[in-house]
mmCIF file of the N, C-alpha and C atoms, coordinates in Angstrom:
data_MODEL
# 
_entry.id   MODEL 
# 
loop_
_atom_site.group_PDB 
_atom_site.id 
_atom_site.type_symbol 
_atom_site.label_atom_id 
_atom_site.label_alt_id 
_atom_site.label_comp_id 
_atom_site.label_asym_id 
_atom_site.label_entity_id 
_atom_site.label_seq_id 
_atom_site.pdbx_PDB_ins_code 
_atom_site.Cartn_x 
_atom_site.Cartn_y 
_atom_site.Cartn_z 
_atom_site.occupancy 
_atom_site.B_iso_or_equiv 
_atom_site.pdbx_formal_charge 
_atom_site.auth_seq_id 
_atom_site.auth_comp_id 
_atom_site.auth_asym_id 
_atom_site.auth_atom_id 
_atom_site.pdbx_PDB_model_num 
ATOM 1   N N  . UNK A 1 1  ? -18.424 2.567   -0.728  1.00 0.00 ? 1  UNK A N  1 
ATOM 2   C CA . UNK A 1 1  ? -19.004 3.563   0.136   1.00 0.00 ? 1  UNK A CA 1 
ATOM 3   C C  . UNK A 1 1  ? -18.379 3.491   1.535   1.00 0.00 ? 1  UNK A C  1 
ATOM 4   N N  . UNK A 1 2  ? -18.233 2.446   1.877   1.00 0.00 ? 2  UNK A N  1 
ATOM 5   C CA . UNK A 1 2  ? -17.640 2.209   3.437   1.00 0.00 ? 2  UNK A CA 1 
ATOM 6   C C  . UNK A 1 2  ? -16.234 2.603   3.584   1.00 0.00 ? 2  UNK A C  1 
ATOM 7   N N  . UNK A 1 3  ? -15.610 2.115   2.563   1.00 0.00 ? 3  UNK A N  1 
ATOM 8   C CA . UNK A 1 3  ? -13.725 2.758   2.907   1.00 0.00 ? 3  UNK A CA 1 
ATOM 9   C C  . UNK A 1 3  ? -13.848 4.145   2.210   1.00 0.00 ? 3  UNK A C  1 
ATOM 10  N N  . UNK A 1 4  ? -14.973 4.397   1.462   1.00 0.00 ? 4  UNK A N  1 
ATOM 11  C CA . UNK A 1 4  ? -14.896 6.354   1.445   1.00 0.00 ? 4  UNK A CA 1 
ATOM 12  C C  . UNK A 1 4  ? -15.012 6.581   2.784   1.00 0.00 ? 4  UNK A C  1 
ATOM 13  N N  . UNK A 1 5  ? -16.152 6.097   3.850   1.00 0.00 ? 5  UNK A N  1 
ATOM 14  C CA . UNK A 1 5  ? -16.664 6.814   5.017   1.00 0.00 ? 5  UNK A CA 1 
ATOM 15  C C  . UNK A 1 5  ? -15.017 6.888   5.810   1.00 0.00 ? 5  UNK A C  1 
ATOM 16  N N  . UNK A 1 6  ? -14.823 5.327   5.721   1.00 0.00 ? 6  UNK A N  1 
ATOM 17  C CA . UNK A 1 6  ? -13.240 5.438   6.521   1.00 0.00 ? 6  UNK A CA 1 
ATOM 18  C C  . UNK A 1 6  ? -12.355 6.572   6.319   1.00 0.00 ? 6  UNK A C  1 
ATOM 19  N N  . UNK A 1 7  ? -11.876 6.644   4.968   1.00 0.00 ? 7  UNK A N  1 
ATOM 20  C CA . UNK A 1 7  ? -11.051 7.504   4.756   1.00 0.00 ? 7  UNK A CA 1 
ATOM 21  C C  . UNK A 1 7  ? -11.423 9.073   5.044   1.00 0.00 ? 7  UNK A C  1 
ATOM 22  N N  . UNK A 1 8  ? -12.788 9.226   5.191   1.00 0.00 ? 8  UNK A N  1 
ATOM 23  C CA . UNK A 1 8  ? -13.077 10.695  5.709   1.00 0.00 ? 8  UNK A CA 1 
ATOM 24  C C  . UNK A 1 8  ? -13.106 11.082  6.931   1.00 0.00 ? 8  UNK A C  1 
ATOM 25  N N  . UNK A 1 9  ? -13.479 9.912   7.754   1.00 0.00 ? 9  UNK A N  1 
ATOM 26  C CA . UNK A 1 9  ? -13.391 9.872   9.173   1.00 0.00 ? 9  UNK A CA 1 
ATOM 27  C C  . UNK A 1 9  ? -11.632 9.555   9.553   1.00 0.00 ? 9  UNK A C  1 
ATOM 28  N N  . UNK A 1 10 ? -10.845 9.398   8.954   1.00 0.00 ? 10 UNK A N  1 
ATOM 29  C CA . UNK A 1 10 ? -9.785  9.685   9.650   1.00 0.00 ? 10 UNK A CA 1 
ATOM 30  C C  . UNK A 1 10 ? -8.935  10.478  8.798   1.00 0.00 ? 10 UNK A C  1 
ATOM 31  N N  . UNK A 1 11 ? -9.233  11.188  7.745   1.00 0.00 ? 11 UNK A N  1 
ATOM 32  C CA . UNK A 1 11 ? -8.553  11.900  7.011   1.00 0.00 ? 11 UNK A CA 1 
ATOM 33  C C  . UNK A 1 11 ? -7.288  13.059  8.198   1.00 0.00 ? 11 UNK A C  1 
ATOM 34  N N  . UNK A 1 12 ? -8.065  13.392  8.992   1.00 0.00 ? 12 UNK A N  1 
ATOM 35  C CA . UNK A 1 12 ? -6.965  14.513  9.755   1.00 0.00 ? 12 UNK A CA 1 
ATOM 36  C C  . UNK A 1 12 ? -6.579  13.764  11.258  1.00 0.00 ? 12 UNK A C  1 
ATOM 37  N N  . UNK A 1 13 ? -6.383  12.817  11.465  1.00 0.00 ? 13 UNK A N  1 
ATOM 38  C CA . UNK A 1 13 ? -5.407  11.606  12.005  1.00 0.00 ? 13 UNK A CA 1 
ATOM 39  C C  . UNK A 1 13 ? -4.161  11.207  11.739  1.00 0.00 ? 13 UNK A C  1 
ATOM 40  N N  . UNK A 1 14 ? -3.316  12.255  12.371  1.00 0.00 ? 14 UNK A N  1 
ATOM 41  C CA . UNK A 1 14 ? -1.745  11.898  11.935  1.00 0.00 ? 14 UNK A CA 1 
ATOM 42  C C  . UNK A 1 14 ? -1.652  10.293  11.804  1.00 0.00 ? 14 UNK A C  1 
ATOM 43  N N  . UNK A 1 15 ? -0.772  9.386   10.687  1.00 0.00 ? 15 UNK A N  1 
ATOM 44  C CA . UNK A 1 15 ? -0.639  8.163   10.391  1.00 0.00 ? 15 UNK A CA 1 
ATOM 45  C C  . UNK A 1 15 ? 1.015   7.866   10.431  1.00 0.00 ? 15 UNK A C  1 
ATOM 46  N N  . UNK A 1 16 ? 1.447   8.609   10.332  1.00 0.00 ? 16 UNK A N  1 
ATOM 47  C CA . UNK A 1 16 ? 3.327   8.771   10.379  1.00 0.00 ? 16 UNK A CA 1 
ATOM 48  C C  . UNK A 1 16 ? 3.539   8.127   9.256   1.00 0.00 ? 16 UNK A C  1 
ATOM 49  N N  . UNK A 1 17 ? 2.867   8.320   8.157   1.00 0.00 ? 17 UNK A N  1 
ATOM 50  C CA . UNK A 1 17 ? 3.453   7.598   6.889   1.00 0.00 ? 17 UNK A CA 1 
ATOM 51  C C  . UNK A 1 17 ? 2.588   6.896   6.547   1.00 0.00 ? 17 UNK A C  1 
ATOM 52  N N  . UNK A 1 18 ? 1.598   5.839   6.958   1.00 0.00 ? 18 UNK A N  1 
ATOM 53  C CA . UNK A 1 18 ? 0.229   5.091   6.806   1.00 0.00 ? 18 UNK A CA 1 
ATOM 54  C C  . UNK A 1 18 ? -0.373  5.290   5.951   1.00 0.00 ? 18 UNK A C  1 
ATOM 55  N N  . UNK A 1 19 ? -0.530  4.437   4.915   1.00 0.00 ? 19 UNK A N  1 
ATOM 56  C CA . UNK A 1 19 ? -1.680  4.506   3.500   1.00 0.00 ? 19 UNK A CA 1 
ATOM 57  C C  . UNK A 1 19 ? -2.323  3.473   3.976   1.00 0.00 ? 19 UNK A C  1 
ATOM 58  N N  . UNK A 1 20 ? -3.632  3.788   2.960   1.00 0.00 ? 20 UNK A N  1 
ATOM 59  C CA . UNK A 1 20 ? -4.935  2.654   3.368   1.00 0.00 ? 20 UNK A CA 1 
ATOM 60  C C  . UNK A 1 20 ? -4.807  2.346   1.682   1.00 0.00 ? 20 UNK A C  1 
ATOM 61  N N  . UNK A 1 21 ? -5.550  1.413   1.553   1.00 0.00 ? 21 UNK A N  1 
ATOM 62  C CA . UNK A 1 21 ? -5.194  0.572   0.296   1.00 0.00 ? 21 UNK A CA 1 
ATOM 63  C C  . UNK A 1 21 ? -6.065  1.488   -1.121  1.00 0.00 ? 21 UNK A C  1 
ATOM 64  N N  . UNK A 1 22 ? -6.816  2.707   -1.096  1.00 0.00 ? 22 UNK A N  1 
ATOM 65  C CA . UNK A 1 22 ? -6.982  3.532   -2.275  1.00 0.00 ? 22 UNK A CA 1 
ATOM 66  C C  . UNK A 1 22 ? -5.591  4.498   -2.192  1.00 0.00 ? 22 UNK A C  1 
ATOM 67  N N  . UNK A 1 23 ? -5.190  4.847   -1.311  1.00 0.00 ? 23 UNK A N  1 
ATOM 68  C CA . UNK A 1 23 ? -4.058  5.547   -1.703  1.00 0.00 ? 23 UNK A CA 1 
ATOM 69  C C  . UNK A 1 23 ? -2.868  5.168   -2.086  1.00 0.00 ? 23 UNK A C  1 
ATOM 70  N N  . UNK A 1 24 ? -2.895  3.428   -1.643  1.00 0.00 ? 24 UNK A N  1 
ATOM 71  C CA . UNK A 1 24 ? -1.775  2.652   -2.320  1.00 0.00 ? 24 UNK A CA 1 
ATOM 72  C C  . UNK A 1 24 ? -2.165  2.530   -3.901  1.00 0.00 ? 24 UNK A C  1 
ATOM 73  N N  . UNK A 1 25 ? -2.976  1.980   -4.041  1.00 0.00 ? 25 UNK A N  1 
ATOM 74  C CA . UNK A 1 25 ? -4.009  1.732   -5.774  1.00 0.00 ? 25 UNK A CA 1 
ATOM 75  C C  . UNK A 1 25 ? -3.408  3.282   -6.349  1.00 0.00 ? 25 UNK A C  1 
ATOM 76  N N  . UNK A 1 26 ? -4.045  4.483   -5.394  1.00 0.00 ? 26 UNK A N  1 
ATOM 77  C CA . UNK A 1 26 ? -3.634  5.550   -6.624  1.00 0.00 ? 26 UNK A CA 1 
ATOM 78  C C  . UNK A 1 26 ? -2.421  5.931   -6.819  1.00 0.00 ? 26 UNK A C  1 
ATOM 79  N N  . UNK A 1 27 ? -1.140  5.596   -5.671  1.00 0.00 ? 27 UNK A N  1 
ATOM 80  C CA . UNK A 1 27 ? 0.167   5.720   -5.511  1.00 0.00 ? 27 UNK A CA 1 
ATOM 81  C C  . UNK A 1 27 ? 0.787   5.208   -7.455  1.00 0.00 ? 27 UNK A C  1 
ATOM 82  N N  . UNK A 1 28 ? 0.663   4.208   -6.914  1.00 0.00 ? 28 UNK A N  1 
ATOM 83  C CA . UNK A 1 28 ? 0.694   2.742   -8.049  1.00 0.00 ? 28 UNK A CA 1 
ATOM 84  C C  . UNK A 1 28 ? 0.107   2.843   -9.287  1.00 0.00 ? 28 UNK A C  1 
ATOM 85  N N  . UNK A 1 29 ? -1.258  3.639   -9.418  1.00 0.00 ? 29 UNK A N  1 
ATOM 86  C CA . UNK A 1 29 ? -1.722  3.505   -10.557 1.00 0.00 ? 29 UNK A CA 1 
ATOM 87  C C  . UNK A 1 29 ? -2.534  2.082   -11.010 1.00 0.00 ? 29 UNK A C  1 
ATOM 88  N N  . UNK A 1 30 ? -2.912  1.390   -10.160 1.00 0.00 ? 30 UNK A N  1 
ATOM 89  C CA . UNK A 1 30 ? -3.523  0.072   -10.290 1.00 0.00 ? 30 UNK A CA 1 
ATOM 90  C C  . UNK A 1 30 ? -4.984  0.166   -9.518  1.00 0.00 ? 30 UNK A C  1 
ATOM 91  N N  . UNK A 1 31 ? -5.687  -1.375  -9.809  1.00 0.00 ? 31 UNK A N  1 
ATOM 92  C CA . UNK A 1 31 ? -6.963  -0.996  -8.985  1.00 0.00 ? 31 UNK A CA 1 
ATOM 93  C C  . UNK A 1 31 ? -6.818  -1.111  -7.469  1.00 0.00 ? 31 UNK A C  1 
ATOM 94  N N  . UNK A 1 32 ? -7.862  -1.084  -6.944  1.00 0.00 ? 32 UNK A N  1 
ATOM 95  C CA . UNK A 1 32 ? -8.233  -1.414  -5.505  1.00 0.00 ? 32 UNK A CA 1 
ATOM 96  C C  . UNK A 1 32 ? -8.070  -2.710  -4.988  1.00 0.00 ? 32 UNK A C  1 
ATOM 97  N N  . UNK A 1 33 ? -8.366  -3.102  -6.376  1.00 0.00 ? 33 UNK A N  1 
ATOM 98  C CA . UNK A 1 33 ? -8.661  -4.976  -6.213  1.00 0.00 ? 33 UNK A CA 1 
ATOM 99  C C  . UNK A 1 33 ? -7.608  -5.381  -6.414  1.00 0.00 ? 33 UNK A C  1 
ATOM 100 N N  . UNK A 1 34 ? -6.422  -5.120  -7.350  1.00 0.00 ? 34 UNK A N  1 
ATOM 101 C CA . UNK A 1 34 ? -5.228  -5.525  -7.243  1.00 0.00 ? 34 UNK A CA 1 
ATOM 102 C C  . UNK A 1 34 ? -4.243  -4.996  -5.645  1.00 0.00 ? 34 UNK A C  1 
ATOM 103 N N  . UNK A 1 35 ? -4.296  -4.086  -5.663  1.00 0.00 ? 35 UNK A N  1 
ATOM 104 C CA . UNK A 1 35 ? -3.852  -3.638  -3.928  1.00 0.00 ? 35 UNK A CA 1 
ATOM 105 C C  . UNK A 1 35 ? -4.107  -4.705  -3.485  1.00 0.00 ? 35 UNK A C  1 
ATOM 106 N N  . UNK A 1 36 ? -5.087  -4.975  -2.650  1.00 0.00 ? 36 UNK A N  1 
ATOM 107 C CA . UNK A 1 36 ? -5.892  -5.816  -1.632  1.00 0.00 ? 36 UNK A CA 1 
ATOM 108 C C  . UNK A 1 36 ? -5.475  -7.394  -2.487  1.00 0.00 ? 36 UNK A C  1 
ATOM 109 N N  . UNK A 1 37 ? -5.612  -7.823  -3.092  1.00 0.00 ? 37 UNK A N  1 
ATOM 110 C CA . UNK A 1 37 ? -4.982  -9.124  -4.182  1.00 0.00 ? 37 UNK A CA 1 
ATOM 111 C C  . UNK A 1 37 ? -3.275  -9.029  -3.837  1.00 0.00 ? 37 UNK A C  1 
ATOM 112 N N  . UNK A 1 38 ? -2.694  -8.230  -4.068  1.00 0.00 ? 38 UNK A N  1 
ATOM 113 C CA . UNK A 1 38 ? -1.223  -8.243  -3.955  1.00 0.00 ? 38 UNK A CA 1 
ATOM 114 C C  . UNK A 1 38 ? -1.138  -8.597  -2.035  1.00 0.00 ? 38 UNK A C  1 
ATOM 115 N N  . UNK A 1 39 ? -1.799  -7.801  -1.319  1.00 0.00 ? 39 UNK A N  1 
ATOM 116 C CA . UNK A 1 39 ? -1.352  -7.663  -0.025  1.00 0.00 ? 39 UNK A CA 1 
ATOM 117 C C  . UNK A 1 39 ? -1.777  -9.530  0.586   1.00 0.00 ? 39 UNK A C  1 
ATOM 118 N N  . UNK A 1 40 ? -2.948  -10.178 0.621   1.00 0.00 ? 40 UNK A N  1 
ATOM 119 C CA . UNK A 1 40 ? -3.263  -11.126 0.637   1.00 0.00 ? 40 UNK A CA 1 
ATOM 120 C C  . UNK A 1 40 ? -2.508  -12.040 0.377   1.00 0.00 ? 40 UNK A C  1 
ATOM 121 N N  . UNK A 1 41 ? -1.656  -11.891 -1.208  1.00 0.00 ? 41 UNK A N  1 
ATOM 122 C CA . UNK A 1 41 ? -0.303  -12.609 -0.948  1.00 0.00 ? 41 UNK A CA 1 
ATOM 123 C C  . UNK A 1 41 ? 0.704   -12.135 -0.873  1.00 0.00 ? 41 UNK A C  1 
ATOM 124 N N  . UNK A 1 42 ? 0.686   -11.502 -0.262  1.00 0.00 ? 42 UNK A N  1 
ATOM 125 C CA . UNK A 1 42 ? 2.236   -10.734 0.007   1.00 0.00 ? 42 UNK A CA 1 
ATOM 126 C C  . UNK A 1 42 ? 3.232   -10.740 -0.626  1.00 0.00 ? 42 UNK A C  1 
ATOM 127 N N  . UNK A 1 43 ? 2.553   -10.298 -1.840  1.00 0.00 ? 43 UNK A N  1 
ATOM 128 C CA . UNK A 1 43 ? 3.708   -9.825  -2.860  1.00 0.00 ? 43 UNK A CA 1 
ATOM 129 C C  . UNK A 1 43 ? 3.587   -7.852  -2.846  1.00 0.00 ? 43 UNK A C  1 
ATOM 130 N N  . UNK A 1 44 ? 2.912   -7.941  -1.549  1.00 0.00 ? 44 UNK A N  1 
ATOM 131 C CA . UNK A 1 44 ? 3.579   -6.278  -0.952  1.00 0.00 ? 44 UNK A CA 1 
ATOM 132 C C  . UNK A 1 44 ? 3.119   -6.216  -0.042  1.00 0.00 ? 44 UNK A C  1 
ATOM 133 N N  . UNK A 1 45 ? 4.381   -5.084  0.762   1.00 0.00 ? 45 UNK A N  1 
ATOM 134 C CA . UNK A 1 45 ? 3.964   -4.990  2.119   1.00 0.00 ? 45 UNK A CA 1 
ATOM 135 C C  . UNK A 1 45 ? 3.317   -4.293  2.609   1.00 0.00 ? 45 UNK A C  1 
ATOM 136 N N  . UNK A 1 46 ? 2.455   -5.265  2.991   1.00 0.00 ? 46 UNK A N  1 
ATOM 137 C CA . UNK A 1 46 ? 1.190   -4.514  4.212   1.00 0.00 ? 46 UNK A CA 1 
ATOM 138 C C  . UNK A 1 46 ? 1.125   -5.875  5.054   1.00 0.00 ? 46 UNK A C  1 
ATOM 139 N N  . UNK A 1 47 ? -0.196  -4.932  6.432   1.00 0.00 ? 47 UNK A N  1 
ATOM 140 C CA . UNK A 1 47 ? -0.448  -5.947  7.727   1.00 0.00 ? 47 UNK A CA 1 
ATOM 141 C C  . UNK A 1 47 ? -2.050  -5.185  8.078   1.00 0.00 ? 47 UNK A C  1 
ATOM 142 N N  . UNK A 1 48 ? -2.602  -6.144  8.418   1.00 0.00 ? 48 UNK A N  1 
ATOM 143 C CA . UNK A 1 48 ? -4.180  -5.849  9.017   1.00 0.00 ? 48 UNK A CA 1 
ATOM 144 C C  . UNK A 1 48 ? -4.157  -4.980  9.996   1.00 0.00 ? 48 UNK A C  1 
ATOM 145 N N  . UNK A 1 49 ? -4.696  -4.314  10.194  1.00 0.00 ? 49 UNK A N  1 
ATOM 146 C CA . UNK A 1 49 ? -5.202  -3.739  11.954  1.00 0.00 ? 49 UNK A CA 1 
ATOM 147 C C  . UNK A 1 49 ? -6.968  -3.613  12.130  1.00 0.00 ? 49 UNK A C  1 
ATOM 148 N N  . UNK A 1 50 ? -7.696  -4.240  12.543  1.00 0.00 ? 50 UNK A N  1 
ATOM 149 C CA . UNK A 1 50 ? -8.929  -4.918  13.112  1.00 0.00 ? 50 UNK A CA 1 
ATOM 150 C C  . UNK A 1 50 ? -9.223  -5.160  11.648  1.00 0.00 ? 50 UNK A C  1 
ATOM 151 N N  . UNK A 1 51 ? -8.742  -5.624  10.825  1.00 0.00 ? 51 UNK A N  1 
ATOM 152 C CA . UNK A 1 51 ? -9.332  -5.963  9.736   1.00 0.00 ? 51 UNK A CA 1 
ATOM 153 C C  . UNK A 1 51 ? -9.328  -5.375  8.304   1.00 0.00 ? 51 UNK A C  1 
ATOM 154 N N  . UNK A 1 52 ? -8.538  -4.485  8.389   1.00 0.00 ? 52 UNK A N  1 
ATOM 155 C CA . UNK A 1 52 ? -8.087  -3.112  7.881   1.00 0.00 ? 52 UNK A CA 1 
ATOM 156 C C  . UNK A 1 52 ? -6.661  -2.896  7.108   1.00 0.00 ? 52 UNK A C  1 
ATOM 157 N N  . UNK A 1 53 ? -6.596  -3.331  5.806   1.00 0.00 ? 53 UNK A N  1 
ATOM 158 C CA . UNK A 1 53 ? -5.211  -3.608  5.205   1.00 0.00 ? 53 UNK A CA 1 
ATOM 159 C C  . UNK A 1 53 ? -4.946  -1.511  5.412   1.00 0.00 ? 53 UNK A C  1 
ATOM 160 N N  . UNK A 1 54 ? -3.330  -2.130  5.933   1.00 0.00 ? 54 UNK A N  1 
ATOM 161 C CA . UNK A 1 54 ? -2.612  -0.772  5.805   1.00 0.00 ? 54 UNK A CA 1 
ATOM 162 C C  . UNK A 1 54 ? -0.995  -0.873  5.358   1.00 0.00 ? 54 UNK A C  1 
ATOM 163 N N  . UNK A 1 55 ? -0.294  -0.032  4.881   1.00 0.00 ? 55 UNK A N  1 
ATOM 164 C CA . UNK A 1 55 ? 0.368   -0.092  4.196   1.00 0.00 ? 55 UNK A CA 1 
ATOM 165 C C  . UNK A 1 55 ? 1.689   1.137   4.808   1.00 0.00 ? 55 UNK A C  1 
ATOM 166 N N  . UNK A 1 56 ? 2.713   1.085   4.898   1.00 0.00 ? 56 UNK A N  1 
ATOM 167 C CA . UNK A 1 56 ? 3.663   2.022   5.398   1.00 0.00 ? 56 UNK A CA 1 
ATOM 168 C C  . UNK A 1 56 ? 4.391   2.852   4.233   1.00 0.00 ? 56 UNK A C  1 
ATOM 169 N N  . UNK A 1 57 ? 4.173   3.744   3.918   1.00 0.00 ? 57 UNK A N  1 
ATOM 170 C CA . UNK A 1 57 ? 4.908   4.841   2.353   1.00 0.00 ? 57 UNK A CA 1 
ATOM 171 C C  . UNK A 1 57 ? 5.889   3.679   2.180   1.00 0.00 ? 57 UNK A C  1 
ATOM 172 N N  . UNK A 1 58 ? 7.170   4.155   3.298   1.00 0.00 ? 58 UNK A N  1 
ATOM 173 C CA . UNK A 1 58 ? 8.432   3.823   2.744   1.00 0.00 ? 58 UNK A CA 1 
ATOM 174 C C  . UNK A 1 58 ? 9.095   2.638   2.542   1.00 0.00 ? 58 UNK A C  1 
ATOM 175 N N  . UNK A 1 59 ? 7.706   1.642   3.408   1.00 0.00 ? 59 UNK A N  1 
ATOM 176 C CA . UNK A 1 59 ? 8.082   -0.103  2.754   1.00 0.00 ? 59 UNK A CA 1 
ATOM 177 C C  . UNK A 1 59 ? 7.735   0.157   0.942   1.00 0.00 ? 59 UNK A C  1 
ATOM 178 N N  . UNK A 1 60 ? 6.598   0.524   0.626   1.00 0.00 ? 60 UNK A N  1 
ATOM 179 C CA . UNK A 1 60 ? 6.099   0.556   -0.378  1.00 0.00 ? 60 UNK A CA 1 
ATOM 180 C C  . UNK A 1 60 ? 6.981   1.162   -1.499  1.00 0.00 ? 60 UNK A C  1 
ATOM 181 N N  . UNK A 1 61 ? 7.691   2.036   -1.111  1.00 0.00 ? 61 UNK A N  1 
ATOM 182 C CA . UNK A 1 61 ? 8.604   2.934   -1.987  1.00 0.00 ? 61 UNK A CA 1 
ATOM 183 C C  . UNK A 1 61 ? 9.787   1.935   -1.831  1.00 0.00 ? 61 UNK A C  1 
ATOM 184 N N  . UNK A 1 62 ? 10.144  1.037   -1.015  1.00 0.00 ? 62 UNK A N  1 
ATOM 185 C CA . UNK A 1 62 ? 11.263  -0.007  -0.973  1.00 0.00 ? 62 UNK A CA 1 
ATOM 186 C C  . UNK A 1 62 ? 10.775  -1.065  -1.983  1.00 0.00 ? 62 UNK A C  1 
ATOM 187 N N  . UNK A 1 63 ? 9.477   -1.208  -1.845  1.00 0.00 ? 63 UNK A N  1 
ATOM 188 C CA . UNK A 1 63 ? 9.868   -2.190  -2.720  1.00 0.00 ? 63 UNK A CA 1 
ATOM 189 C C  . UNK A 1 63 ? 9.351   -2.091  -4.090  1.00 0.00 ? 63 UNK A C  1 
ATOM 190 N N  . UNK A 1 64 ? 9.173   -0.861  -4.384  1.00 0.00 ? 64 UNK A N  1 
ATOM 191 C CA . UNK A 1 64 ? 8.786   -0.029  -5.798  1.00 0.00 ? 64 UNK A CA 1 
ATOM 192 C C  . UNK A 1 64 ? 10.333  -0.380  -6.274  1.00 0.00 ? 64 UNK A C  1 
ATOM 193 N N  . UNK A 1 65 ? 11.311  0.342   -5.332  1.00 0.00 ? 65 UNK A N  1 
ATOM 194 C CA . UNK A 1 65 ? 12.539  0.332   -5.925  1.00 0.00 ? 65 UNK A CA 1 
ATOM 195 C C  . UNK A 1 65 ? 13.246  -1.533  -5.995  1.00 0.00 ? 65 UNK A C  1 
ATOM 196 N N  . UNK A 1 66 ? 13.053  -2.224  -5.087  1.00 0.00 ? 66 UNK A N  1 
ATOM 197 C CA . UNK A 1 66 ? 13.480  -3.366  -4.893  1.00 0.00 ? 66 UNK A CA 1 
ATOM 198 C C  . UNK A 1 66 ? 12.410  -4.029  -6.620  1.00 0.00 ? 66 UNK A C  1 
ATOM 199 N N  . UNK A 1 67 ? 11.456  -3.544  -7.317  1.00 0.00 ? 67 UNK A N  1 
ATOM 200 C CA . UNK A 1 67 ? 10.723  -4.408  -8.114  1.00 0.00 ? 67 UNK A CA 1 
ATOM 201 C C  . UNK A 1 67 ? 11.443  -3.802  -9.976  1.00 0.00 ? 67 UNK A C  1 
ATOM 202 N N  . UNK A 1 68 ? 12.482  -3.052  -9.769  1.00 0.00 ? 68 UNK A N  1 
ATOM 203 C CA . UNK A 1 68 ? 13.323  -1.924  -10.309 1.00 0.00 ? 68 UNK A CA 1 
ATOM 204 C C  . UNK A 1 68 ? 14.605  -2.808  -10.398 1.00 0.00 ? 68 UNK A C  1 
ATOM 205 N N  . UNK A 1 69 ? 15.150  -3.203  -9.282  1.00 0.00 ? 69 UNK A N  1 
ATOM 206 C CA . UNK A 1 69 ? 16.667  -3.542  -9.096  1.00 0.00 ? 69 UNK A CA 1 
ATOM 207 C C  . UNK A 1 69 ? 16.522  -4.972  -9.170  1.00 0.00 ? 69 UNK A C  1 
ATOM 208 N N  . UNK A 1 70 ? 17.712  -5.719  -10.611 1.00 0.00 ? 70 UNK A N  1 
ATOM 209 C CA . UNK A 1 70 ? 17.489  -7.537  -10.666 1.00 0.00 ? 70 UNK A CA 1 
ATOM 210 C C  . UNK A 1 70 ? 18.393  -8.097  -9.430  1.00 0.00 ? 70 UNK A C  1 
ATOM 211 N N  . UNK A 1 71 ? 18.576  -8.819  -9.671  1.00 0.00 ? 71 UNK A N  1 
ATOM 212 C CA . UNK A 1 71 ? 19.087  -9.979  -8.197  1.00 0.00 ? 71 UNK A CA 1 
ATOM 213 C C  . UNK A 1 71 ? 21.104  -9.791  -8.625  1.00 0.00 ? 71 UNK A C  1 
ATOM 214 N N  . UNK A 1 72 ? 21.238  -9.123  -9.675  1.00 0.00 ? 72 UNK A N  1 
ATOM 215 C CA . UNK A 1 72 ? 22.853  -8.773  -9.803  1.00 0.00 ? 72 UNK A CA 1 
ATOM 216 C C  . UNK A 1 72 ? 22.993  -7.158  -9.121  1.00 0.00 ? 72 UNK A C  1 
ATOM 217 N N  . UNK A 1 73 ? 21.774  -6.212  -8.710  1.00 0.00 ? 73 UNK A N  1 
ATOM 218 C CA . UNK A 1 73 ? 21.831  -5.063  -7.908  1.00 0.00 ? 73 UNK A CA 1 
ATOM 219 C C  . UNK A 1 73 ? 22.118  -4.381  -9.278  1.00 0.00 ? 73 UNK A C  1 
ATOM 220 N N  . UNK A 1 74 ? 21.573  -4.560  -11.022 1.00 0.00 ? 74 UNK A N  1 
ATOM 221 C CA . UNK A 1 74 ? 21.600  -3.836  -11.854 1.00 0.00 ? 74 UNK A CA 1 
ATOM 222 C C  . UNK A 1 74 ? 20.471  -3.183  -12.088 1.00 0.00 ? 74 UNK A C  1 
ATOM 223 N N  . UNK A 1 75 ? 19.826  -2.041  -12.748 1.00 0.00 ? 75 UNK A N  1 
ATOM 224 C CA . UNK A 1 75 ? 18.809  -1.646  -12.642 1.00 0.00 ? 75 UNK A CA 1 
ATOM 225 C C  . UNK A 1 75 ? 17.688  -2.884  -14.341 1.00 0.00 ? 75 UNK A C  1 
ATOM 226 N N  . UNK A 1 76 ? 16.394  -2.596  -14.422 1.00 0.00 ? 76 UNK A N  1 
ATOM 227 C CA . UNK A 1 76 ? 16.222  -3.850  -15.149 1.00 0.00 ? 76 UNK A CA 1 
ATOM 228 C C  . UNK A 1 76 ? 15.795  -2.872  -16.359 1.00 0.00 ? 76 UNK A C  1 
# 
């Protein structure tokens, strides 16, 4: 209920690219709980702001593609 209220209260707040962690989950196709689980250990990129996991598109799309490409730069 609370990160619905969030996300409605800043829905029309330019972000310059800024996802909050349901729009990463639905990006992805995974849960909420895995988002927030992945970011914690930073096996993706995000950073807090007052407490507040957020997420940048085009890190996320980097490393969609970086989780795509093996360590010879072949696709897997």
């Amino acid at each position: 209920k609370y990160k619905k209220k969030i996300l409605e209260m800043t829905k029309n707040i330019p972000r310059e690219g800024f996802l909050f962690g349901p729009e990463v989950a639905a990006y992805l196709k995974v849960t909420e709980r895995t988002i927030y689980r992945w970011a914690g250990a930073k096996k993706i990129p995000a950073f807090k702001v007052g407490g507040v996991w957020r997420f940048r598109k085009m890190d996320i799309d980097a490393w969609i593609h970086a989780q795509s490409v093996d360590s010879a730069g072949g696709e897997r």
